[in-house]
N, C-alpha and C positions, 0 to 999 in steps of 0.2 A: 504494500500500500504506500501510496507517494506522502510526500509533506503535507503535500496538498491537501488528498483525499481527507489526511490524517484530524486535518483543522478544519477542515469542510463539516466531519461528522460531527467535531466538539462541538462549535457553532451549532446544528441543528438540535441541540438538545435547548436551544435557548433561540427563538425566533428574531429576538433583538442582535441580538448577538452574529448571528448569522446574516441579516444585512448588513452589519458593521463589514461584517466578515467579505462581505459578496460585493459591497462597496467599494475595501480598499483593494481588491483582486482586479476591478474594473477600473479605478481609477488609475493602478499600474499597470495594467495592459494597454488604456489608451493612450496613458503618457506613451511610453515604448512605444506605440503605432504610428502616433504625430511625430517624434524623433526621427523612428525609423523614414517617416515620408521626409521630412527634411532632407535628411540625409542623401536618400535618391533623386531628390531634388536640385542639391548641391554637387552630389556628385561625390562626396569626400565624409568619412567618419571623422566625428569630433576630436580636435586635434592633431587632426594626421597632417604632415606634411605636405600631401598634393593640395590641400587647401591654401598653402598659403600664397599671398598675390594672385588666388584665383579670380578675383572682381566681387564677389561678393562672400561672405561669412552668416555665421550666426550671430543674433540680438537678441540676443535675454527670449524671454516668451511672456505670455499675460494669462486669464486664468479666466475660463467659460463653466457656467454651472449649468449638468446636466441633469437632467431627471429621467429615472431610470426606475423599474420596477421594486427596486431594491433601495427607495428614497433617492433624493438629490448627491452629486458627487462634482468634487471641483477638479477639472481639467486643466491639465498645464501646455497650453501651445506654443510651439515658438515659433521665433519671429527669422527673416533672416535683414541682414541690413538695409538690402533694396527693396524691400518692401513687394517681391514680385511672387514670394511663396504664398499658395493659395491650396490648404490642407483638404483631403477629399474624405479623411475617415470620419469627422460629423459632418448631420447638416448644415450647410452656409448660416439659417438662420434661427434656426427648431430648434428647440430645447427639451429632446427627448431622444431616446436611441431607439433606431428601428428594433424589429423583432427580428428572434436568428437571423430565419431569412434571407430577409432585405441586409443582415448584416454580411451575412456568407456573398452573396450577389456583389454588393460593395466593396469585399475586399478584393474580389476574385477578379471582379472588372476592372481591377486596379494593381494587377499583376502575381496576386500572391498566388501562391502552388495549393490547389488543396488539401495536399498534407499539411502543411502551415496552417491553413485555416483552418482546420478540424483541432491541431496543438490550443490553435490561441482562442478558438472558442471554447475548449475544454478549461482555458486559463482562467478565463474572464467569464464565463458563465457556468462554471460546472457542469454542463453538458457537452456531452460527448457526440459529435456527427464524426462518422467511419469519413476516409477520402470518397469513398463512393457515392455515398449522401450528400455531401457536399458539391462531388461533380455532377451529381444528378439536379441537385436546386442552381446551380450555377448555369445548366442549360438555356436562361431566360437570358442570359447576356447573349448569349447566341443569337436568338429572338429576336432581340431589340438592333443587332448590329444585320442579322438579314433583313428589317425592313429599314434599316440607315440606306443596304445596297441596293434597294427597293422603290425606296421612294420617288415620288414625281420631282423633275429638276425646274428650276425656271427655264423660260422660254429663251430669253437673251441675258449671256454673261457678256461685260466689255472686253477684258482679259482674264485669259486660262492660260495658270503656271503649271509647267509639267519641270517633274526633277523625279531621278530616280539616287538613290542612295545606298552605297551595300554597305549592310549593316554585317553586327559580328556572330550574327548566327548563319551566315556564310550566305546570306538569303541578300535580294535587292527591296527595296520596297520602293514601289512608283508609286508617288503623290501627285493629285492633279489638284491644285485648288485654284477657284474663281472670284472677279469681283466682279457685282452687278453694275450698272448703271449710277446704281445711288449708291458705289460704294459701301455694301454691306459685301462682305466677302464669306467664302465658305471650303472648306475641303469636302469638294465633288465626290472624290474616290480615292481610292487605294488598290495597290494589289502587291501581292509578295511573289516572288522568284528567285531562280537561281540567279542567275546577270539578268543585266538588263538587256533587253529583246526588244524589237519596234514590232515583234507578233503581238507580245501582249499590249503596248502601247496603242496601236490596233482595235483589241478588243474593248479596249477602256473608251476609247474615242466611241467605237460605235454604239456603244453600250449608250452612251450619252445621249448621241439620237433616240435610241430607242424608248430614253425616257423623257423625253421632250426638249430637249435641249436644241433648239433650232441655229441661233445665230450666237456667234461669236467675231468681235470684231478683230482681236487679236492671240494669237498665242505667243509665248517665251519660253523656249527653252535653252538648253545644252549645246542646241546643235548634231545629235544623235543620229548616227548615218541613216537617213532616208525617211526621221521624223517630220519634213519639210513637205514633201512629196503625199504620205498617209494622211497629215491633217488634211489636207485640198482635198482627196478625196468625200473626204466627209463636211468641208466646209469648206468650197472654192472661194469664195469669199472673202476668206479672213485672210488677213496678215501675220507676219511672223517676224518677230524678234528675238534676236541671235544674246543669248546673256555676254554683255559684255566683262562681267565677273568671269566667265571662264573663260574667256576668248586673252583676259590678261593674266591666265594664270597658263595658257599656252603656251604666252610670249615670255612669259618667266621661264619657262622651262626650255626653250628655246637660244636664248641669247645668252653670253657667257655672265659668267658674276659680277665681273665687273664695271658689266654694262648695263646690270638687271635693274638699279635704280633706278636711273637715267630714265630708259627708257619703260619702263610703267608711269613714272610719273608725266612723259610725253603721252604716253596712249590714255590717261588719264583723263586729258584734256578735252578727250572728244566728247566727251558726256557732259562738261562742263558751258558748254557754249549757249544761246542766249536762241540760236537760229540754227534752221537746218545747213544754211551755206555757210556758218562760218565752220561749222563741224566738219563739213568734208571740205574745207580749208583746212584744218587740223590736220585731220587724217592723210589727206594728201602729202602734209609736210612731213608726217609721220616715216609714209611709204619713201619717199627724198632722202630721208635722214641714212634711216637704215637698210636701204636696197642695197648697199655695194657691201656689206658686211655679211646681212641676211634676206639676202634674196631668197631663198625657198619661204623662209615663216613673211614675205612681203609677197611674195606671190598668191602664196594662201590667204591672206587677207584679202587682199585685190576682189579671188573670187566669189567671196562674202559677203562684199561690200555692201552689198542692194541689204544684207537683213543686219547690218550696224546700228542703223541710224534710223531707223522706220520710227523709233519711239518721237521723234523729231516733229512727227506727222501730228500729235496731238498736244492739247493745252499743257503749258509747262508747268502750272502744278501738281502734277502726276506725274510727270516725268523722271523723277524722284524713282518715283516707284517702277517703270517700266522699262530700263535699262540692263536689268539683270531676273536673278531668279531667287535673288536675297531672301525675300519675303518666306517663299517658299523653303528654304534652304535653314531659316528659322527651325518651322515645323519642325525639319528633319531633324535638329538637332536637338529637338523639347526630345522626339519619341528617342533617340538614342541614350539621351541624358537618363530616362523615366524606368527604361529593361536596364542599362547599364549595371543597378545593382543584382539585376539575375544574373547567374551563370546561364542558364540556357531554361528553355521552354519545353515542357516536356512533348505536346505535338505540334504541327505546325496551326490546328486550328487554336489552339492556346495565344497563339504568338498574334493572329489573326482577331482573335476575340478582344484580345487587348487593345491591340491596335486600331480597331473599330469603336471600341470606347473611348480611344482618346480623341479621334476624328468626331465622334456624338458631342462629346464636352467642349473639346476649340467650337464647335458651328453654336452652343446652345450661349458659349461667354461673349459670340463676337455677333450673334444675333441681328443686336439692333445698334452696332457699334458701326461708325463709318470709315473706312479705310483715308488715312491722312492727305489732303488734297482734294480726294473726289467730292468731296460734300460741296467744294465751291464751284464745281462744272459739271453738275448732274444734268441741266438741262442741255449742253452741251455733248454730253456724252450717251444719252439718249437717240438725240440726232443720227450718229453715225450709225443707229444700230435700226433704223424707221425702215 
């Protein structure tokens, strides 16, 4: 018989006693959960050395009172410096703790292994779910992420970012996310792979159609052999903008060290310009500069050229945002930061299930939030899409 068990039984000879008991079992279970999210949040255990000079730390915490079946309990939250951690194990506003359940659902959507949640409900509530119990109530995450891949899309997005990512469970995961007209934005879809493929790229696009997804004015990406070519098919119409984020991490790699400075902070400029002629005035001088050095990576630009500068074509307070695939490129690196503290996923629809919960959660926080710029040229940016 555990410690546990052992204090558990005392307690029950005295009712009072026994929520004291079941109080303080919960109140250190949830501390530990919120830490733990921290944690994976940040990416580093308390005081470990890859924390430091990472940009942000830990800030003290402050203290939310629960109410729980078992009386009221005070919760210790923490905080981190920049104020950008937003803990998912209580409700945002509620002051009561789901039933199992909704708790088992909660955690599992949020990456813990069913063995783990079977430990820490046995912690924290004295009852015991087998892993299997657990996988079986866990089911409803699945649920809710096949009608996320389900649902009807809007009819016109202005610009769709595609990026694809290989992550370290040796899998790619391709993100598509859009912003509307009135700049409310959303991650459209996902899919996981081994590399990245323009088959699956492909099936994600068409899939869009299928669910109403008519007009797009623009895409961004990578530059992905022959993703230029696949969109037209499904949307002759639109445009295509080449990220100039990877187009200057080319030319890094391209030109010797010496000269890697220099010359970023030359190709830098082309984004920087006011007009679309003074930009391929840049660029031009660009190609001047460095043709007798590096003529093969000047050649390769040359034949690019038409999908540089396309973002040029639209209001300049967006333009910020439609140079590259930054935005996008975010995301990727929230969903890497969030599994980083897994070792691995026990299948792939596990990895999948998560990952669709975190795509539920970005669309339900950024809802009715306006993407930076767009708010001032909605009727403008409507226009282009009549």
């Amino acid at each position: 018989m555990t410690d546990f068990n052992k204090e558990c039984l005392n307690a029950l000879l005295n009712k009072e006693k026994f929520n004291e008991f079941m109080r303080t079992q919960l109140e250190e279970g949830l501390d530990q959960l919120l830490e733990s999210e921290l944690t994976a949040f940040l990416g580093y255990d308390p005081y470990a050395r890859e924390g430091w000079n990472s940009g942000n730390s830990r800030n003290g915490s402050y203290f939310r009172q629960v109410k729980t079946q078992f009386g009221p309990i005070k919760v210790q939250v923490p905080r981190d410096r920049k104020g950008e951690f937003h803990q998912h194990t209580l409700p945002a506003y509620g002051q009561h703790t789901d039933t199992l359940e909704s708790t088992v659902i909660q955690l599992y959507s949020h990456g813990v292994t069913t063995r783990e949640i079977s430990d820490l409900i046995e912690k924290m509530y004295g009852s015991y779910y087998s892993a299997g119990t657990v996988s079986n109530i866990s089911k409803q995450v699945a649920s809710q992420v096949e009608n996320y891949r389900r649902r009807q899309l809007s009819d016109k997005f202005f610009c769709v970012y595609l990026y694809a990512e290989e992550c370290k469970w040796r899998e790619a995961v391709y993100v598509a996310v859009g912003i509307k007209p009135n700049g409310h934005k959303e991650i459209i879809d996902y899919r996981i792979a081994p590399v990245e493929n323009i088959g699956i790229w492909g099936e994600m696009i068409s899939n869009f159609k299928e669910r109403g997804l008519e007009q797009v004015e623009l895409f961004l990406s990578d530059g992905f052999v022959g993703i230029k070519d696949m969109l037209k098919q499904y949307y002759p119409k639109s445009k295509f903008q080449r990220c100039l984020v990877h187009v200057m991490r080319n030319i890094k790699g391209k030109v010797r060290v010496s000269d890697r400075k220099e010359a970023l902070d030359d190709f830098k400029q082309v984004h920087k310009q006011s007009s679309l002629k003074e930009a391929e005035t840049v660029l031009h001088a660009f190609y001047d500069k460095y043709d007798s050095k590096y003529s093969s990576m000047i050649k390769n630009l040359q034949k690019i050229e038409e999908d540089l500068l396309v973002f040029y074509q639209y209001p300049k307070q967006i333009r910020p945002s439609i140079y590259s695939t930054n935005m996008i490129e975010s995301i990727n690196n929230m969903i890497k930061r969030k599994t980083k503290p897994k070792s691995e996923f026990p299948t792939e629809e596990s990895l999948d299930n998560f990952l669709g919960v975190q795509a539920i959660d970005y669309n339900d926080r950024n809802a009715n939030r306006t993407h930076k710029g767009f708010g001032q040229v909605t009727d403008t940016l409507e226009s282009y899409l009549d």
